[in-house]
N, C-alpha and C positions, 0 to 999 in steps of 0.2 A: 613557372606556371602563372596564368592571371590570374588574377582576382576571380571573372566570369567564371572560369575552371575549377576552381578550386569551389565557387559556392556550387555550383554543378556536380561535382564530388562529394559535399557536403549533406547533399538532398538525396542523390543515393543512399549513402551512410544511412542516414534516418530511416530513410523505406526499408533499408535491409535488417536494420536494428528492433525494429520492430518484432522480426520474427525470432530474434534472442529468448531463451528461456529466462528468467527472472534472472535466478545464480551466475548465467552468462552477461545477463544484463547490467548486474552491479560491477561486474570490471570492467566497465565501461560508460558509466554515468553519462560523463558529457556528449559521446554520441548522441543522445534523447533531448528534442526538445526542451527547450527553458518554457516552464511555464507562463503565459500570458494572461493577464487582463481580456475580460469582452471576448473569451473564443471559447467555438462551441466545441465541448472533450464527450464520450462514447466510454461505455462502459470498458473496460479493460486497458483503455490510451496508458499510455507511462511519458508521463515528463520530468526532466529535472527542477530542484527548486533548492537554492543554497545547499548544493552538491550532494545534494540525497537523492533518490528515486524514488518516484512516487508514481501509482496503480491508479488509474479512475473507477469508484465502488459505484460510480450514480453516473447517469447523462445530467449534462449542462451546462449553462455557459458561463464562463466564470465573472468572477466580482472583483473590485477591488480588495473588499474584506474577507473573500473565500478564498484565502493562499490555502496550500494542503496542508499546513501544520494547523492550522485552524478550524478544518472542517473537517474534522475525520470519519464526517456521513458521503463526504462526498471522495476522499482522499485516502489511500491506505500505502504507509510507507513499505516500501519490498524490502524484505530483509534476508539475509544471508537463510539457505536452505537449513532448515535443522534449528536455528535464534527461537530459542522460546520469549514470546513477548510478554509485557508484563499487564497482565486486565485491565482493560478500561470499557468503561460503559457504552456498550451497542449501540446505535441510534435508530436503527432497525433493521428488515433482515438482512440487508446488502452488506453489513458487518457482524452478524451475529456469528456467535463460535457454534462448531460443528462437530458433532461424535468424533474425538478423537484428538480435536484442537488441544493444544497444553497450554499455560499460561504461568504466569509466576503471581502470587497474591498473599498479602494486597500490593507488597512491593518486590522489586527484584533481586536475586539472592537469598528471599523466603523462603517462601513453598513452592511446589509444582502443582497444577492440578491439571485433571484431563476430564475435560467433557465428554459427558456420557449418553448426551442427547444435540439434533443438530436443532439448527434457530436458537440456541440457548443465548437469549439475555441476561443473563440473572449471575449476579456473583457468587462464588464459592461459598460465602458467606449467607447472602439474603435466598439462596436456595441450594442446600446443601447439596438432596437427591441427585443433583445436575450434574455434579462434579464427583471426583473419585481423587485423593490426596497421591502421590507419587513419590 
């Protein structure tokens, strides 16, 4: 096969990776774009970035300093269907937990909680009502 060929094979891959569902998507990380520098990403894009997958929560274009482990306004790692994550602070609504979201708090292997309201910013803690213990 050439080279030509195979990047031409390659870009297929991509276009067709796309329409993967998340859970299908992480057996297969490297299929997905490597995130880049100065390119403009669309709400929902998934690229790779040090072998993890990563969801676009915002449009725009990126920074040197806005890798997706850094921005998580702009970044949401995809995780295995069913992975209860462990809370972290919303940056607004494009991340806020949703009626029904679970979460571990304040760290993992503690508690479970489940949101009881959707846009909820507010920890388990700084607003109770929000949350329901599991």
């Amino acid at each position: 096969m050439t080279r030509e060929k195979a990047l031409a094979l390659r870009a297929l891959i991509e276009k067709a990776a796309v329409s993967l569902a998340d859970g299908d998507a992480l057996g297969g990380v490297e299929l997905f774009p490597a995130w880049k520098n100065e390119t403009a990403y669309v709400l929902g894009d998934r690229i790779r970035y040090e072998a993890k997958l990563y969801k676009c929560a915002q449009a725009h274009t990126s920074q040197p300093d806005w890798t997706p482990p850094d921005t998580p306004a702009l970044w949401t790692e995809v995780a295995e269907p069913g992975t209860i994550p462990v809370w972290r602070q919303p940056t607004g609504s494009q991340d806020a937990y949703n009626k029904g979201d679970r979460v571990w708090y304040p760290a993992k292997d503690t508690t479970v909680y489940e949101s009881l309201m959707d846009n909820n910013v507010y920890s388990p803690e700084a607003y109770p009502a929000g949350w329901r213990q599991i």
